[in-house]
C-alpha positions as CSV (number, residue, x, y, z in Angstrom):
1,X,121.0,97.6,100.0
2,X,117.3,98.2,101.5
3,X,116.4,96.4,104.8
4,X,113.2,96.0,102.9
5,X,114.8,93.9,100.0
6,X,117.0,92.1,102.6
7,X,114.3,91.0,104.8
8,X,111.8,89.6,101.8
9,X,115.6,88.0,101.1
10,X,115.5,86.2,103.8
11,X,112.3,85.8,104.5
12,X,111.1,82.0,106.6
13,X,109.7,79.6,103.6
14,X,106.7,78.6,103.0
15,X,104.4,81.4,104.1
16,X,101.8,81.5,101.7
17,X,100.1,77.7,100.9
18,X,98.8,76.8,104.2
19,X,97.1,80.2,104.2
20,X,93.1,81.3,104.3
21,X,94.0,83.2,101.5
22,X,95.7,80.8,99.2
23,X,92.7,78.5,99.8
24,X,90.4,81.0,98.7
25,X,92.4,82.0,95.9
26,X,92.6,78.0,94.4
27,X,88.9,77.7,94.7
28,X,87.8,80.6,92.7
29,X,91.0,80.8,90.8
30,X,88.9,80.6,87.4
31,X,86.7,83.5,87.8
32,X,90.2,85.7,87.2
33,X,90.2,84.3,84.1
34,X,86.9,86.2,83.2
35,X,88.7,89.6,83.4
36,X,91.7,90.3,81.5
37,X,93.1,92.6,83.8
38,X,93.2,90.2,86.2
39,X,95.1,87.4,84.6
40,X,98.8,88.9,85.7
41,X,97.1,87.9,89.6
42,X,96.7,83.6,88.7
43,X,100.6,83.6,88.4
44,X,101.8,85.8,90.8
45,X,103.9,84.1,94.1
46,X,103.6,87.7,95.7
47,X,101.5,87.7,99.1
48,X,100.3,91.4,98.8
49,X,99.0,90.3,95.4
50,X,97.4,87.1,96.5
51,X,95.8,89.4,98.9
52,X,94.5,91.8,96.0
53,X,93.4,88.7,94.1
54,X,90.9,87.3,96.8
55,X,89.8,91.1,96.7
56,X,89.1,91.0,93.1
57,X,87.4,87.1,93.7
58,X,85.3,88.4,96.2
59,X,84.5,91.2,94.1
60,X,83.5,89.2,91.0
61,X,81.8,86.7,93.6
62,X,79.2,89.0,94.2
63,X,79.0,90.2,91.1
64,X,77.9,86.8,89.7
65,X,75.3,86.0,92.1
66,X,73.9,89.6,91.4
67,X,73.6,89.1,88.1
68,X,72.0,85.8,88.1
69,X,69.5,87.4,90.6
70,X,68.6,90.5,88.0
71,X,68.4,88.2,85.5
72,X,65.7,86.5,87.2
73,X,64.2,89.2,88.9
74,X,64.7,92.3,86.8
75,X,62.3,94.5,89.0
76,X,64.0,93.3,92.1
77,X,61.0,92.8,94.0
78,X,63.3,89.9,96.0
79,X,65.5,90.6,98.8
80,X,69.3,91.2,97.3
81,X,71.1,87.6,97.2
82,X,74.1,89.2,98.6
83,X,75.1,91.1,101.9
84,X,77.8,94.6,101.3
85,X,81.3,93.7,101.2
86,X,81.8,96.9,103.2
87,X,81.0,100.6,103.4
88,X,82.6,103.7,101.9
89,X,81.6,106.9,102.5
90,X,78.2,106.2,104.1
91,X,77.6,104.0,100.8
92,X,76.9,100.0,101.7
93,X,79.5,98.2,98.4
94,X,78.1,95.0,97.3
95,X,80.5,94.9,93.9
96,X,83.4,96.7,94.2
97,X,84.0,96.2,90.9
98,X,81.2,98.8,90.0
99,X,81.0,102.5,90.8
100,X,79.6,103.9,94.0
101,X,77.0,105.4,92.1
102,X,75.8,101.9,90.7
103,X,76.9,100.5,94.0
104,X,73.6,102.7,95.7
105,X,71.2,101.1,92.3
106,X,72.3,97.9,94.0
107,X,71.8,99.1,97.8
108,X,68.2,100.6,96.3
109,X,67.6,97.0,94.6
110,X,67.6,98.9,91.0
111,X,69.3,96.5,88.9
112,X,67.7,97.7,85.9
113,X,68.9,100.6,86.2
114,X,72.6,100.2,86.3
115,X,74.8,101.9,84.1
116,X,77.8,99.1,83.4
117,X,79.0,100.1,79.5
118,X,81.0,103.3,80.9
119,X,81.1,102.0,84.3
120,X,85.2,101.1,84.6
121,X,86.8,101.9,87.3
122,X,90.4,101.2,89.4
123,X,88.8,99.4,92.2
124,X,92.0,100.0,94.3
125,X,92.4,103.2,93.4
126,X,88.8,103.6,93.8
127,X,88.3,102.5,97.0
128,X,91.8,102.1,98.7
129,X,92.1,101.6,102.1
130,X,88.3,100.8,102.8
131,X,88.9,97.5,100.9
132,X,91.9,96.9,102.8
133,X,90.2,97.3,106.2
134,X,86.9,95.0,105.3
135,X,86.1,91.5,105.5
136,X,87.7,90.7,102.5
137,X,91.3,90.8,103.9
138,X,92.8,89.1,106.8
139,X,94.7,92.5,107.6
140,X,95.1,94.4,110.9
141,X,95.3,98.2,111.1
142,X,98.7,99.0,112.4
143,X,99.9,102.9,111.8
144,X,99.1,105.4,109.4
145,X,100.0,108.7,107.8
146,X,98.2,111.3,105.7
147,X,98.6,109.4,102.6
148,X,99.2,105.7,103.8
149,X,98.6,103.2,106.3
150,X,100.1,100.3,107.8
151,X,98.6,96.9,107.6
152,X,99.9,93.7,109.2
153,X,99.1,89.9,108.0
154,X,99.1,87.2,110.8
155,X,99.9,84.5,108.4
156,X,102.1,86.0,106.3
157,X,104.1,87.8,109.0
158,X,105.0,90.7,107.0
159,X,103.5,94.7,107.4
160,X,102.3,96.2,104.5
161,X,102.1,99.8,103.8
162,X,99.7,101.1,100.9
163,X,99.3,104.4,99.5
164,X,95.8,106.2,99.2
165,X,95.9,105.1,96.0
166,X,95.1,101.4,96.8
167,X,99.1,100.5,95.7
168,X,101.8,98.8,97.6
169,X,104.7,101.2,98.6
170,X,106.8,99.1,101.3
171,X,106.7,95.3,102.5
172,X,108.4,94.8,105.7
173,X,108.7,91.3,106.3
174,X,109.1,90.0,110.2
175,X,110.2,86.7,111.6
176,X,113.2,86.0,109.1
177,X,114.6,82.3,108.7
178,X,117.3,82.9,110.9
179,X,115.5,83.6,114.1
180,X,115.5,79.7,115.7
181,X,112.6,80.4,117.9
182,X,110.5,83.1,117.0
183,X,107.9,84.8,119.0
184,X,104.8,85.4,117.8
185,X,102.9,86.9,120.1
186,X,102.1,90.5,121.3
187,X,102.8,91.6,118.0
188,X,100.7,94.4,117.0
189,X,102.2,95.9,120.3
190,X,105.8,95.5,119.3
191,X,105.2,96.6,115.6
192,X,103.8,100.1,117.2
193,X,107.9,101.3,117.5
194,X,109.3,100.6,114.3
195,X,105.8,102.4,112.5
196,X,106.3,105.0,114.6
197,X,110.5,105.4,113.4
198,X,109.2,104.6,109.9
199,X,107.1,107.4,109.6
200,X,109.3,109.4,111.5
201,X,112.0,109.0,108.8
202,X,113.9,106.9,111.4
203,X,116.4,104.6,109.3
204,X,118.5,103.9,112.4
205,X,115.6,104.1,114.9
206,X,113.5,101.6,112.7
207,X,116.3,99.2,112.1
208,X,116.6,99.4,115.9
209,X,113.2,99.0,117.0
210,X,113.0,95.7,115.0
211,X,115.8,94.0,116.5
212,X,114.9,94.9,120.4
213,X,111.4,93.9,119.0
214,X,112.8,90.3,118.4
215,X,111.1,90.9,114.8
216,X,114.1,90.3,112.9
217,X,117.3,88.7,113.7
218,X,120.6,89.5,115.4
219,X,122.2,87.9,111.9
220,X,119.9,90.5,109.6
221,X,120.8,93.5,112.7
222,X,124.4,92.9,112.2
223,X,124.5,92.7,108.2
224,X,122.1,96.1,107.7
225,X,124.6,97.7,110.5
226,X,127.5,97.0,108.6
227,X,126.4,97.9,105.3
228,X,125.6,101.0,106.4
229,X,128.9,101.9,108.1
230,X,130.8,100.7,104.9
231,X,128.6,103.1,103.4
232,X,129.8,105.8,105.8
233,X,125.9,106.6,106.5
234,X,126.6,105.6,110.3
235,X,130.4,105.3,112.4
């Protein structure tokens, strides 16, 4: 048993309705339906991928109103109708669904110039953790290694640590439904320990820094404990 798979076990209900993201999400929920690719996202309960899928909204979003502009301005002697999304490598993004070579047509208002029919691209893969860490998340910067970082939701109460290629590797979620009272504040500060065992390699020390964090509860402590010593890992 994974304390991962035991926390998202146990995990306080109704997390994900009242959010800004699941608002977002039902109000543009028809534009996934433009993109094949993206229909596996309307379904999904999953918070990480709710997240993703106001990324992809937002994406397409901008896309729209972009093409609607070139459409009636194809020499782009208008100001652009939309503002970047965010930067990557010194490049302002306006459609992260495009390349960042088309991306700089856009930034250079040279619409008829883009180069769309070969233009497909992963745009996690693509552009990982600089979507991650723009406007179009509610996520806060938390830890990080060479090849990940450590993202935590407010809402959602749960960390989130992606790879560099734009993928989910672990969700640790906080607050479980058997702490009565929990305490939600200071958190980014009491997180800081258990990233710091995590990427340490630290089962016992992680496990240990999220119970004197009061992020989990003595009831989920006591279970992951004792699993482990009938497992003979600790005595």
């Amino acid at each position: 048993m994974k304390i991962y798979d035991l926390l998202r076990e146990n995990r306080r209900p109704h997390l994900i309705t009242p959010s800004r993201e699941y608002l977002f999400f039902q109000e543009h929920e028809a534009l996934l339906t433009q993109v094949p690719e993206f229909l596996p996202f309307i379904n999904s309960k999953d918070d990480f991928d709710l997240i993703c899928a106001n990324i992809l909204q937002s994406s397409l979003l901008n896309g729209e109103a972009l093409s609607k502009y070139w459409a009636s301005n194809p020499n782009g002697n208008n100001e652009l109708p939309v503002k970047p999304l965010f930067t990557f490598n010194n490049v302002p993004i306006y459609c992260p669904l495009l390349s960042v070579s088309n991306n700089i047509l856009i930034a250079n208002n040279l619409g008829n110039k883009l180069t769309l029919i070969h233009d497909t691209i992963d745009i996690f893969e693509t552009y990982n953790f600089a979507l991650f860490e723009s406007q179009l998340t509610s996520l806060m910067l938390v830890g990080q290694d060479a090849h990940t970082r450590a993202y935590y939701h407010y809402d959602f109460h749960a960390i989130y640590i992606v790879n560099d290629q734009g993928r989910l590797d672990v969700k640790i979620c906080l607050f479980d439904k058997h702490i009565k009272r929990p305490d939600f504040r200071n958190v980014i500060e009491r997180v800081k320990p258990v990233l710091e065992a995590y990427y340490a390699g630290n089962r016992i020390g992680f496990i240990n820094a999220l119970f004197e964090g009061k992020l989990i509860s003595h009831k989920m402590y006591n279970k992951y404990i004792n699993n482990l010593k009938r497992r003979k890992i600790i005595t």
